[in-house]
C-alpha positions as CSV (number, residue, x, y, z in Angstrom):
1,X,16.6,-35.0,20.8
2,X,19.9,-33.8,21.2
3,X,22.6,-35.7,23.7
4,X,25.0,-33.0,25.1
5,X,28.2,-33.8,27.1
6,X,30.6,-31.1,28.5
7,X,32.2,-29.8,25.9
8,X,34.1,-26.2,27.5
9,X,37.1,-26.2,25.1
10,X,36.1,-25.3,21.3
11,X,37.8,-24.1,18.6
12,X,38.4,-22.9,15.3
13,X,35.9,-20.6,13.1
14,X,32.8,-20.8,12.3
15,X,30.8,-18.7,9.0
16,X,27.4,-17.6,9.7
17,X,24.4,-18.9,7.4
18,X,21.9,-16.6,5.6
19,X,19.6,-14.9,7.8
20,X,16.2,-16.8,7.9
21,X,14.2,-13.8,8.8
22,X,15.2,-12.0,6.0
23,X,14.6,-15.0,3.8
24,X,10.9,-15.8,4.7
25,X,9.7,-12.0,4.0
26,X,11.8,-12.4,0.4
27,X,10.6,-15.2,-0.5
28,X,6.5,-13.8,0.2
29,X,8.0,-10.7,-2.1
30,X,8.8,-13.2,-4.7
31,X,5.0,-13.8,-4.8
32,X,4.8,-10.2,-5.7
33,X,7.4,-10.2,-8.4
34,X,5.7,-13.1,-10.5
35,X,9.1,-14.0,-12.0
36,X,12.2,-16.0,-12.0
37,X,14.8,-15.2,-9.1
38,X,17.9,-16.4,-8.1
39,X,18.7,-16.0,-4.4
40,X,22.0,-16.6,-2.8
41,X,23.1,-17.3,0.9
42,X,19.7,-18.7,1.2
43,X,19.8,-21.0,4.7
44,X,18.4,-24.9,4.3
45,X,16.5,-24.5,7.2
46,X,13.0,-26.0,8.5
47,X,11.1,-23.1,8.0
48,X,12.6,-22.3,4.5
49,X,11.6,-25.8,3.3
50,X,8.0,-25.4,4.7
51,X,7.7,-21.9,3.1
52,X,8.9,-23.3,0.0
53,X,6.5,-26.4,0.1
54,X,3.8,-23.6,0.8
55,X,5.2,-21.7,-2.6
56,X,4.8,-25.2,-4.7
57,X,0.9,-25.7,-3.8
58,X,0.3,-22.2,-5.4
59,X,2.2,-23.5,-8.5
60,X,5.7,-21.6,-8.2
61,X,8.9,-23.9,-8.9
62,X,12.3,-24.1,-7.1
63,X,15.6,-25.6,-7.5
64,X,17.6,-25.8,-4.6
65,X,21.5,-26.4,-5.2
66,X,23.9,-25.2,-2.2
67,X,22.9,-21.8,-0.4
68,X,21.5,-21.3,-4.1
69,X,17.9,-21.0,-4.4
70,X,16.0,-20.7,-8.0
71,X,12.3,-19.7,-7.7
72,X,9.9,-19.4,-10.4
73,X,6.9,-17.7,-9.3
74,X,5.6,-16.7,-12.7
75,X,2.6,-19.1,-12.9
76,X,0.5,-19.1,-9.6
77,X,-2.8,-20.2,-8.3
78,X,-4.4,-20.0,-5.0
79,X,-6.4,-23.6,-5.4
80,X,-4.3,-25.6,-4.3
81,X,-3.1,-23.4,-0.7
82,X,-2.4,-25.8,2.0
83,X,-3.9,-24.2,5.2
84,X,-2.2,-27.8,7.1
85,X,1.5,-25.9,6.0
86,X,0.4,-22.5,6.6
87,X,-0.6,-23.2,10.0
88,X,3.5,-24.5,10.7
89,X,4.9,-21.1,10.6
90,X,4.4,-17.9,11.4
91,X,5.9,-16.1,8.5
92,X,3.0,-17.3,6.5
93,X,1.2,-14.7,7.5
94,X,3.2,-12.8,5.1
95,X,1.4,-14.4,2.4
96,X,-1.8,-12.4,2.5
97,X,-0.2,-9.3,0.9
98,X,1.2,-10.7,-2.2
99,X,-1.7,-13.2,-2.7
100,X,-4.6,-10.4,-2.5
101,X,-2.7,-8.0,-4.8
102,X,-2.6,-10.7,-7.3
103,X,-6.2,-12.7,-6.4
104,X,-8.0,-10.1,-4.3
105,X,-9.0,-12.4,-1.8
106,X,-7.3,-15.3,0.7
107,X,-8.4,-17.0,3.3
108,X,-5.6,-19.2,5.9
109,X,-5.6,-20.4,9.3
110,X,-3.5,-18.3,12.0
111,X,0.1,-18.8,12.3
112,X,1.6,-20.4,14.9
113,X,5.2,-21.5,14.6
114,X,7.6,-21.0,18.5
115,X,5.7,-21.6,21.2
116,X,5.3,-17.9,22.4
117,X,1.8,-17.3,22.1
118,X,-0.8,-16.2,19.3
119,X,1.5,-13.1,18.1
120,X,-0.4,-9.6,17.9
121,X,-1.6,-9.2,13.9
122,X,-3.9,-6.6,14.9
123,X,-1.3,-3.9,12.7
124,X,-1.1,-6.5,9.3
125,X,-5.3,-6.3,9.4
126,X,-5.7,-2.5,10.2
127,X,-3.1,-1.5,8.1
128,X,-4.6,-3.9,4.6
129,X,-8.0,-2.1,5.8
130,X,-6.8,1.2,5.3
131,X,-5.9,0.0,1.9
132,X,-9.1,-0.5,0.7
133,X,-9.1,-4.9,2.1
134,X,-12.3,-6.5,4.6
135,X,-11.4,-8.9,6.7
136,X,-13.4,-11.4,8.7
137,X,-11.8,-13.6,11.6
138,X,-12.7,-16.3,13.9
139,X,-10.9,-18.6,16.1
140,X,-8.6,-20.6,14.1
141,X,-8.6,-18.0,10.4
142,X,-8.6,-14.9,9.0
143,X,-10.6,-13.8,5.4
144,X,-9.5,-11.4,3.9
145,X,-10.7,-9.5,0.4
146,X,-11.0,-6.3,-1.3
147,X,-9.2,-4.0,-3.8
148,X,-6.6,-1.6,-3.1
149,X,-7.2,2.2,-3.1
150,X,-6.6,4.7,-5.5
151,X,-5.0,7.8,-3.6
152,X,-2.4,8.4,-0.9
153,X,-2.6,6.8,2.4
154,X,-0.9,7.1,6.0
155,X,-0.1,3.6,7.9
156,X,1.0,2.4,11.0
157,X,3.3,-0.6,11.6
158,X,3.4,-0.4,15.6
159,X,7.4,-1.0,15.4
160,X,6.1,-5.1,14.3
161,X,8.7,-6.7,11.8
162,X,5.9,-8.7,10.2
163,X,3.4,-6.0,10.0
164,X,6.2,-3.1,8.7
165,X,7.1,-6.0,5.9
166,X,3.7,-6.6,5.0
167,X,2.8,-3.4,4.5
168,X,5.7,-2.6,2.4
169,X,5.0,-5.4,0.2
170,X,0.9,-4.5,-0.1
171,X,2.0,-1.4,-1.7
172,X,5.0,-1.1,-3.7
173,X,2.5,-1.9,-6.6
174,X,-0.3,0.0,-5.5
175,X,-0.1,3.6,-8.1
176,X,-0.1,6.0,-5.1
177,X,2.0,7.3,-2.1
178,X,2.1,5.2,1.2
179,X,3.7,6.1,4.0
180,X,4.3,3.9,6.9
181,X,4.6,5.4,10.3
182,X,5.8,3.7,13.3
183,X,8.1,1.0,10.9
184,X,10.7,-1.6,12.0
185,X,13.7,-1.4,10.6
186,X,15.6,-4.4,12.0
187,X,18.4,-5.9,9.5
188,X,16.4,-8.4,7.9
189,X,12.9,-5.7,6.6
190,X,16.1,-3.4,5.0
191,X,17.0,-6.5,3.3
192,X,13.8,-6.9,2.0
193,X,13.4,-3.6,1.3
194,X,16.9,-4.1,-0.9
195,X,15.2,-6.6,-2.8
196,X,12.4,-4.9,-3.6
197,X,14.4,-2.1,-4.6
198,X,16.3,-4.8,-6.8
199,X,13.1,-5.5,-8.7
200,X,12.2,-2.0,-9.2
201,X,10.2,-0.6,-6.1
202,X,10.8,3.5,-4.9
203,X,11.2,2.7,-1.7
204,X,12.3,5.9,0.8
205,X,13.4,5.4,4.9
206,X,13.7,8.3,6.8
207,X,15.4,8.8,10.1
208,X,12.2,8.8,12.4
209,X,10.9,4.9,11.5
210,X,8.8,5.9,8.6
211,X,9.2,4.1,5.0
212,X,7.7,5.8,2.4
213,X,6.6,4.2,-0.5
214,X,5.6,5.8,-4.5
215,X,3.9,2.9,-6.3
216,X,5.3,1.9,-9.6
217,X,3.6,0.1,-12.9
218,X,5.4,-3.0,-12.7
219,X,8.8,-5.0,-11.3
220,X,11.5,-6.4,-12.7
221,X,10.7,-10.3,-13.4
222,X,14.3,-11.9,-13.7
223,X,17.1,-10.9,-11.6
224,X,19.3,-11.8,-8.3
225,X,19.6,-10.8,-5.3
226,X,21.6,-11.9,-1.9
227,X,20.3,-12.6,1.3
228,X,22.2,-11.0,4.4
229,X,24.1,-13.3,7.3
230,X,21.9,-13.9,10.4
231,X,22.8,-11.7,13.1
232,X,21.2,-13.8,15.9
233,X,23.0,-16.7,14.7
234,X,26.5,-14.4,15.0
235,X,25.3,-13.3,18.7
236,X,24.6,-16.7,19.9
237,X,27.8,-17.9,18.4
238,X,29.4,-14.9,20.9
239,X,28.1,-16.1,23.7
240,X,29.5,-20.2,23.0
241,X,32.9,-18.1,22.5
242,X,33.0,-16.4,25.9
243,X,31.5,-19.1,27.6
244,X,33.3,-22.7,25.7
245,X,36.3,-21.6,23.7
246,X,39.4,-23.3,24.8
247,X,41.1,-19.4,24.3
248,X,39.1,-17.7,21.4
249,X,36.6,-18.3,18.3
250,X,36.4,-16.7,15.5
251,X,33.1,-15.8,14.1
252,X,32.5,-14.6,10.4
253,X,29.8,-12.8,8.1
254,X,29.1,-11.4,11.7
255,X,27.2,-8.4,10.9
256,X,29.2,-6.6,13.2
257,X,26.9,-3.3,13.0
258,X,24.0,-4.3,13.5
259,X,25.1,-5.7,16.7
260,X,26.6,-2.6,18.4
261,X,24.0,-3.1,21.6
262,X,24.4,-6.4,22.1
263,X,28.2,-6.6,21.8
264,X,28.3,-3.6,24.2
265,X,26.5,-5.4,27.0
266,X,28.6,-8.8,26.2
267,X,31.8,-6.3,26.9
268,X,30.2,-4.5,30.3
269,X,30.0,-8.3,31.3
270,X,33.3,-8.9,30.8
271,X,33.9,-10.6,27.6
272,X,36.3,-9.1,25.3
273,X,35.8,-9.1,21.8
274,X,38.1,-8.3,18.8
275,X,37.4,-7.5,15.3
276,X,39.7,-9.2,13.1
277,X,38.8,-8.3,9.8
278,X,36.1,-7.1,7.5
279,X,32.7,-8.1,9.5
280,X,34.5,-10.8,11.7
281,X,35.3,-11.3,15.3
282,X,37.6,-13.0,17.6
283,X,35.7,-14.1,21.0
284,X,37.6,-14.5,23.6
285,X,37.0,-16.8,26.7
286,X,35.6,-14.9,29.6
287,X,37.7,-15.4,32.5
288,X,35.1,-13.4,35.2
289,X,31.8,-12.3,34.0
290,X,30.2,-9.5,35.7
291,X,26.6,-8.9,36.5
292,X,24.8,-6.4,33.9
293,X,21.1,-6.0,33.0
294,X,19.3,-5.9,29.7
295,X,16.4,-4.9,28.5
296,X,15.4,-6.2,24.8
297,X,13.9,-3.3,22.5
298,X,13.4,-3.0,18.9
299,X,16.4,-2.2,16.6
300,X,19.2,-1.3,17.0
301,X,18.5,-2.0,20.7
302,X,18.9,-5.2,22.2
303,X,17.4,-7.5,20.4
304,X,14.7,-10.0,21.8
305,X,16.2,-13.0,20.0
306,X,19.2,-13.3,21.6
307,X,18.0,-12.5,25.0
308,X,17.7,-16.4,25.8
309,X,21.0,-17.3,25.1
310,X,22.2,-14.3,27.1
311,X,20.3,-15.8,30.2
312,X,22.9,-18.8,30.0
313,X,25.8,-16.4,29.9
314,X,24.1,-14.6,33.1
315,X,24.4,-18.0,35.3
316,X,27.8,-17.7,35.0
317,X,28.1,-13.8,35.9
318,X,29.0,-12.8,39.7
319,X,25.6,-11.5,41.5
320,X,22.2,-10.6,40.2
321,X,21.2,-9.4,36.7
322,X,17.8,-8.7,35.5
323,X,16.1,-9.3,32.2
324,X,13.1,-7.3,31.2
325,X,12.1,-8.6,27.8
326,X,9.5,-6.4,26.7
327,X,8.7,-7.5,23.1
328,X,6.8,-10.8,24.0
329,X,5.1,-12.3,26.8
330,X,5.8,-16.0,27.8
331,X,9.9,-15.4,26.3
332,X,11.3,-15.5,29.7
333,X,8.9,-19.0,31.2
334,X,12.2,-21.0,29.6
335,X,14.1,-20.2,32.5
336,X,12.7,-23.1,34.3
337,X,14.4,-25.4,32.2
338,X,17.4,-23.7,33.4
339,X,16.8,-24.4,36.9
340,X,16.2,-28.2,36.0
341,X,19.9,-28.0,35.5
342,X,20.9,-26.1,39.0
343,X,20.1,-22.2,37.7
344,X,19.2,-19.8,40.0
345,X,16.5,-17.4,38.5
346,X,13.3,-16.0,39.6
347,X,10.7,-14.8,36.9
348,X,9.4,-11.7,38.8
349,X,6.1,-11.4,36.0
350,X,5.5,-12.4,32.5
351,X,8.2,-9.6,31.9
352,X,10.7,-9.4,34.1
353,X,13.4,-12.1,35.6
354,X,16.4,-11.9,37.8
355,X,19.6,-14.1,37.4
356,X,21.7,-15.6,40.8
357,X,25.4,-16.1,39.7
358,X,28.0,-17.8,39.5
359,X,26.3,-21.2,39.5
360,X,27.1,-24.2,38.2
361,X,25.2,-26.1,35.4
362,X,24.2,-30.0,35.8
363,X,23.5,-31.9,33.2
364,X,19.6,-32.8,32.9
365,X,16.6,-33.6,30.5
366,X,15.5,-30.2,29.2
367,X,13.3,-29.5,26.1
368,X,13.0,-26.2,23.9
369,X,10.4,-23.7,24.7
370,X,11.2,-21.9,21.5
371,X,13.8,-21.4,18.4
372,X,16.0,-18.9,20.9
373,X,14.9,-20.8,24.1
374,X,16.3,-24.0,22.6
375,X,19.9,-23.3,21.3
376,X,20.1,-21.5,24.6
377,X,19.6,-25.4,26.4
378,X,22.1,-26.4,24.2
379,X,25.0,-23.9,25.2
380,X,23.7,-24.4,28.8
381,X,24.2,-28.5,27.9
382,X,27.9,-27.7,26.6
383,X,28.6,-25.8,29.5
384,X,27.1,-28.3,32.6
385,X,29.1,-30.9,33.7
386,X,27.3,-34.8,32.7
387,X,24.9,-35.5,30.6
388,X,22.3,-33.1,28.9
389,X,19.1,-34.2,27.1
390,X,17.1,-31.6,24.8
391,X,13.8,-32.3,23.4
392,X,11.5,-30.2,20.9
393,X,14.5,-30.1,18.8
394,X,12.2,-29.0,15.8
395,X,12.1,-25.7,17.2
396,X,15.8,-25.4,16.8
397,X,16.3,-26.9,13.4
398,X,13.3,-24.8,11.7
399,X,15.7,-21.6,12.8
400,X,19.7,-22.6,12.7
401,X,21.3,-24.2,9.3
402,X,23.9,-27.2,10.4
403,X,23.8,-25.7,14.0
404,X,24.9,-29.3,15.3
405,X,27.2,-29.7,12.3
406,X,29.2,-26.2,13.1
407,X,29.2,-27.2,16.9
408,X,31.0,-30.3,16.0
409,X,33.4,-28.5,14.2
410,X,34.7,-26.5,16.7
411,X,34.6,-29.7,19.0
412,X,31.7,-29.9,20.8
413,X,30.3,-33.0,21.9
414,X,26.5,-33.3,20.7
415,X,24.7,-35.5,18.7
416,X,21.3,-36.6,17.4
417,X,19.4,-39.3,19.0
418,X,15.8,-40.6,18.9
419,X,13.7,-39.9,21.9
């Protein structure tokens, strides 16, 4: 667990670690590629590791040295899967594209990974159907096997991250047109989409959400390739600025565009933010936050992930602000962890919550719901005055590289402890 004293005068800078949702989806493309890459700004992160281990029982090889990641995916095998890993996270359900092009069949357990419920994977199994796959699931897995189809064919991604990446990687080596209505196009899938385009893909976005893909013989085996800066990690670092900087922090590798929404509703709060340089920001302490509401939406709109941490900045805002997070059900139950520690919210259904402010935080023994719903206990344990204990810090760890290490940097008080 995490031991958290009041710690409302950082600073310095801080640089912001490679984007673990763009590394997962890359690394399942590596599968694809059946070659030697070398990826940089790759995070060190629990549920790199995992997805690495994951990569080694299917015979691919990896050297890890720095944010420098070798991979060797040129000999594979799907004997040796471990459904026990598989089960850990719940990128892995990227997997099934790049296995069944190669092996034409795969069978894992579902995915669970943060604590948000079984997440929808009705588009990833409709979407391999229309390819030419049959799938079988139960309970606890899903079979999948088949061979792709030989002529041009319309998709539909639903707007889901997972499902859009999938189905990009099922057919950039299938010989025909595919065209993917309804696509994400968050940060992290063009960076994917980057990479594949690295290795050889023809790979088209146009305005309205659709990615079209022409399939091509064959990819490029040996190359690199750069993995982009997290963007939630740079929004949650905004929020410890306005809420714990002694005057400002600077944040860098900020990804500054694709955070026009969210930095737009951190300003209508009251938090001003300069940028100081090519993709970095100076966050200033707020001196009075404002009420605003938000309402989380696919990209560029305000993202889901950072609509925790947001919650904490709300507590200290003057009157009431309401969060509608309509991406997931079950993201907004954290907030009774914030009223363990004197919060005022009310969650009004699984969708909707309202905010009291200003109130002040009390130290208290908190645990992590999810990845987002657990660094947010930690900025609400900087801010609240005594002690603050958070548990489940797996959740955290799995998501953040050297998140306790950065926060000491700038002079927070946190450490590990054992439960």
């Amino acid at each position: 667990m995490y031991r958290i004293k009041t710690s409302d005068h950082l600073q310095g800078s801080v640089t912001m670690s490679g984007s673990k949702n763009a590394t997962l989806p890359i690394l399942a493309a590596c599968i694809l590629v059946r070659g030697k890459v070398v990826l940089h700004n790759v995070p060190k992160i629990g549920d790199v590791m995992t997805f690495l281990s994951i990569i080694e029982t299917l015979g691919g090889i990896y050297d890890f040295n720095g944010n420098t990641l070798a991979l060797d995916t040129s000999n594979l095998d799907i004997v040796h899967i471990n459904a026990d890993m598989i089960k850990k996270i719940r990128a892995s359900i990227l997997l099934l594209s790049p296995i069944l092009h190669w092996f034409g069949s795969i069978e894992i357990p579902f995915p669970w990974g943060c604590n948000l419920g079984k997440r929808p994977i009705d588009a990833h199994l409709s979407g391999l159907s229309r390819i030419g796959y049959t799938y079988t699931q139960s309970e606890k897995s899903i079979a999948i096997s088949g061979k792709a189809l030989d002529w041009d064919i319309e998709l539909d991604a639903g707007f889901w991250v997972t499902s859009t990446e999938n189905l990009i990687v099922a057919n950039v080596l299938r010989k025909w047109c595919s065209t993917i209505h309804l696509s994400a196009i968050e940060p992290h899938v063009m960076n994917l989409i980057d990479f594949l385009r690295a290795a050889g893909a023809n790979i088209k976005i146009r305005y309205n959400h659709t990615i079209v893909i022409e399939g091509v013989d064959s990819l490029k085996n040996e190359f690199d390739f750069e993995i982009i800066s997290d963007y939630i990690e740079s929004g949650t670092f905004m929020i410890i600025g306005a809420l714990l900087s002694e005057e400002y922090l600077d944040i860098h590798h900020a990804r500054i565009d694709d955070l026009y929404a969210y930095m737009d509703k951190m300003r209508r709060a009251g938090v001003r933010i300069d940028v100081i340089g090519e993709d970095s920001v100076r966050v200033y302490r707020a001196q009075e936050l404002c009420k605003v509401d938000i309402q989380t939406n696919i990209f560029p709109w305000f993202p889901t992930d950072l609509q925790s941490p947001f919650a904490v900045l709300l507590t200290q805002a003057e009157g009431v602000s309401k969060i509608h997070e309509i991406m997931f059900e079950g993201r907004l139950n954290f907030l009774v962890e914030l009223d363990k520690m004197r919060g005022h919210t009310a969650i009004l259904n699984p969708h909707e919550a309202l905010i009291f402010g200003k109130t002040p935080l009390r130290g208290a023994l908190v645990t992590s719901w999810d990845l987002r719903a657990g660094v947010a206990m930690v900025i609400a344990g900087l801010l609240a005055k005594w002690e603050t204990l958070v548990t489940n810090i797996e959740y955290i760890e799995r998501g953040y590289e050297n998140f306790v290490k950065k926060l000491q940097s700038l002079g927070a008080l946190i450490e590990v402890v054992k439960e």
